[in-house]
C-alpha positions as CSV (number, residue, x, y, z in Angstrom):
1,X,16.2,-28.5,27.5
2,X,12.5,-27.1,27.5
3,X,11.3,-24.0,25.8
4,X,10.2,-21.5,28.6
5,X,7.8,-18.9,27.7
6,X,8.7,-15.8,26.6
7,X,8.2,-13.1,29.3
8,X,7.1,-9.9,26.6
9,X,7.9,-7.3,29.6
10,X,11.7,-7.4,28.7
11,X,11.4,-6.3,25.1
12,X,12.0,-2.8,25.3
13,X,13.9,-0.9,22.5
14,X,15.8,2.0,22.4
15,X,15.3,4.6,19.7
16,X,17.8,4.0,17.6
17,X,16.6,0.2,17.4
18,X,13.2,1.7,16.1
19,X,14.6,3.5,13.4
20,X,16.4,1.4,12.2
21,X,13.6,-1.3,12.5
22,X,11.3,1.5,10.4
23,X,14.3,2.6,7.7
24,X,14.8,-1.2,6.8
25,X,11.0,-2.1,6.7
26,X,10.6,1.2,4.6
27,X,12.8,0.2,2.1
28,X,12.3,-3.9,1.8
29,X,8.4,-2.8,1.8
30,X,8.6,-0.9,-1.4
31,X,6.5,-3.4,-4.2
32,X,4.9,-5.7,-1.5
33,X,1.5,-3.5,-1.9
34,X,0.3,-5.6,-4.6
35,X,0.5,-8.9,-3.0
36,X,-1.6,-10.7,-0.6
37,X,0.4,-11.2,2.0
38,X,3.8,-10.0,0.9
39,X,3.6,-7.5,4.1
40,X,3.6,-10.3,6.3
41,X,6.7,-11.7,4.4
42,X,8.5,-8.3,4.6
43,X,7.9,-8.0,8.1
44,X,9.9,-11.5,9.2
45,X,12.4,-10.9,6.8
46,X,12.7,-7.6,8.8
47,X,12.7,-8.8,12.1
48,X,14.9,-11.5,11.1
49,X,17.5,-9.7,9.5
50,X,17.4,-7.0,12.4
51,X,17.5,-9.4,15.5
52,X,15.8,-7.0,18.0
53,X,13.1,-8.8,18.2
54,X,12.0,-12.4,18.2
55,X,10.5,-14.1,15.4
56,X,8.3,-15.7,17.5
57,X,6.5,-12.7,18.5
58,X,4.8,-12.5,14.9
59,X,2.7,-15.6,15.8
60,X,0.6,-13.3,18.1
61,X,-0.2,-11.0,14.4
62,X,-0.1,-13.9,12.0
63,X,-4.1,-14.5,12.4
64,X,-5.5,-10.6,12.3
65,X,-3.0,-10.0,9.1
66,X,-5.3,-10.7,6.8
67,X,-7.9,-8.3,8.2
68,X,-5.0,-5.5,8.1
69,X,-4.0,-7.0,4.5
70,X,-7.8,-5.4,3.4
71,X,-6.9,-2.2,5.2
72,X,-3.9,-2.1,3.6
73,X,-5.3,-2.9,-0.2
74,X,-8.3,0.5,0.3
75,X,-5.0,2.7,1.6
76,X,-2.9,1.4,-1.3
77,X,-5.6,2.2,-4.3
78,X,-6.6,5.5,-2.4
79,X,-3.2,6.7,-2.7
80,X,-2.8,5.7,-5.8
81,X,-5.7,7.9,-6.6
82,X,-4.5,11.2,-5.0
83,X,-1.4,10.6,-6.1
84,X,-2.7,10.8,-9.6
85,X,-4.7,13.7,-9.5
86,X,-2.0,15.6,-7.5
87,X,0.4,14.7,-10.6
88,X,-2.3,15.6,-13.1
89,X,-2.9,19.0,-11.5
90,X,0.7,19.6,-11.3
91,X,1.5,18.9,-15.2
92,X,-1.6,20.9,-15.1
93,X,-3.4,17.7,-17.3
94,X,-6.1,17.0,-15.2
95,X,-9.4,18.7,-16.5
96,X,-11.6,19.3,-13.1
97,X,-14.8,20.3,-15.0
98,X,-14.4,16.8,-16.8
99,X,-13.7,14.9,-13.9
100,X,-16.9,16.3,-12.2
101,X,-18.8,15.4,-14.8
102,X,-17.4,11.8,-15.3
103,X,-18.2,11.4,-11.7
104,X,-21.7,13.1,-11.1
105,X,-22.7,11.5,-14.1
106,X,-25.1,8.2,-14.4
107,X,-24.3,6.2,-17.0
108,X,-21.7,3.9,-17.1
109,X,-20.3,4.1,-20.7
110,X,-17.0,6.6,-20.1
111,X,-16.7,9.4,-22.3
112,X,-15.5,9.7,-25.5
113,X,-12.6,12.1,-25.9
114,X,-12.6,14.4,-29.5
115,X,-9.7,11.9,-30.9
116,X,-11.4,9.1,-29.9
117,X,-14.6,10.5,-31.9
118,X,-12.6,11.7,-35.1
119,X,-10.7,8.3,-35.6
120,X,-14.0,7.3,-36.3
121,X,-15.0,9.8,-38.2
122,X,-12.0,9.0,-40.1
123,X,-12.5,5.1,-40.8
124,X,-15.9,5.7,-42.9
């Protein structure tokens, strides 16, 4: 028996196939930021474990994935970022004064904080 080609124009799904397509890949996608690829991996797990649609479709991504995989990596560490700042503001820890002057500043040695300068005060 020979493999026709897959005629795309048939793959239509409803909405409750797409959320449950996006609930499953939100929660098998949790960890997978932090390694190359691991997107990919998640994603044909997905679509295997769902059956909605066929594996073979990811051949047509498999070759642009790792340009998204960069895309991916700047959107991880930015969030990251905010996300640390937004939780530093809230436990109101996050000094903005400092942080300006960290960042608008031009040498590349970071700053000492005052415990930092009396441990060694301390060990002379």
């Amino acid at each position: 028996m020979a493999l026709r080609p897959v005629p795309w124009s048939w793959l239509h799904l409803s909405w409750q196939q797409q959320l449950i397509m996006v609930g499953v890949m939100m929660l098998t996608s949790k960890g997978t930021a932090g390694i190359a690829g691991g997107a990919f991996i998640v994603l044909a797990s997905t679509v295997t474990a769902v059956g909605h649609i066929p594996l073979a479709a990811l051949s047509l991504i498999v070759g642009i994935d790792r340009i998204l995989n960069e895309g991916r990596v700047f959107i991880n560490v930015l969030g990251n970022a905010v996300a640390t700042i937004v939780i530093g503001k809230w436990e109101n820890d996050f000094d903005t004064e400092r942080a300006r002057k960290v960042l608008h500043s031009r040498t590349t040695t970071p700053p000492q904080s005052e415990s930092d300068t009396a441990k060694v005060g301390a060990e002379k």
